[in-house]
C-alpha positions in Angstrom: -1.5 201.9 165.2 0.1 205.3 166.4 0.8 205.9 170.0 -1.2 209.2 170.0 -4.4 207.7 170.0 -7.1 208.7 172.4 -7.9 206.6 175.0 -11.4 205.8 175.0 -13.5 206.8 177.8 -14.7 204.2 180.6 -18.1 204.7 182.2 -18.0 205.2 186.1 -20.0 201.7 186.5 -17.2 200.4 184.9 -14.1 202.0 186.5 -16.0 201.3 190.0 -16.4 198.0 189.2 -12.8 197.2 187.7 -11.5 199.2 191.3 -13.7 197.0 193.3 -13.0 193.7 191.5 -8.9 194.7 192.0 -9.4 195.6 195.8 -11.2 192.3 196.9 -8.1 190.2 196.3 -5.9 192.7 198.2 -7.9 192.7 200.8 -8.6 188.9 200.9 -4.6 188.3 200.9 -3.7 191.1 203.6 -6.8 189.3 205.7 -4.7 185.8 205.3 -1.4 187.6 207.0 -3.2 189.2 209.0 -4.4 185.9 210.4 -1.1 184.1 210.1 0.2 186.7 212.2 -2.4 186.2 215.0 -1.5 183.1 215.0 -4.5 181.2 216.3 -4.4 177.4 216.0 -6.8 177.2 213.8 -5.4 179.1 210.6 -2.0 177.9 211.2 -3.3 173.9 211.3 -5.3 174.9 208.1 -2.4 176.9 206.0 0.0 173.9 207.0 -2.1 171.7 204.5 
């Protein structure tokens, strides 16, 4: 296999899809510092188990 080939191209449903399925856990793990840095009583007894 040469390193010249053409990439083949991706439909828009499936680049959208790929972004959104990458964001979610980004967001989902800034949302859980986010929290921690609050620090209500509630996440911090629940992230110390």
């Amino acid at each position: 296999m040469s390193t010249n080939d053409p990439i083949p191209p991706v439909s828009k449903a499936a680049l959208w899809t790929g972004r959104a399925l990458s964001v979610l856990p980004s967001l989902m793990l800034v949302m859980a510092g986010v929290m921690m840095f609050m620090q209500n009583p509630t996440v911090v007894k629940d992230s110390a188990k």
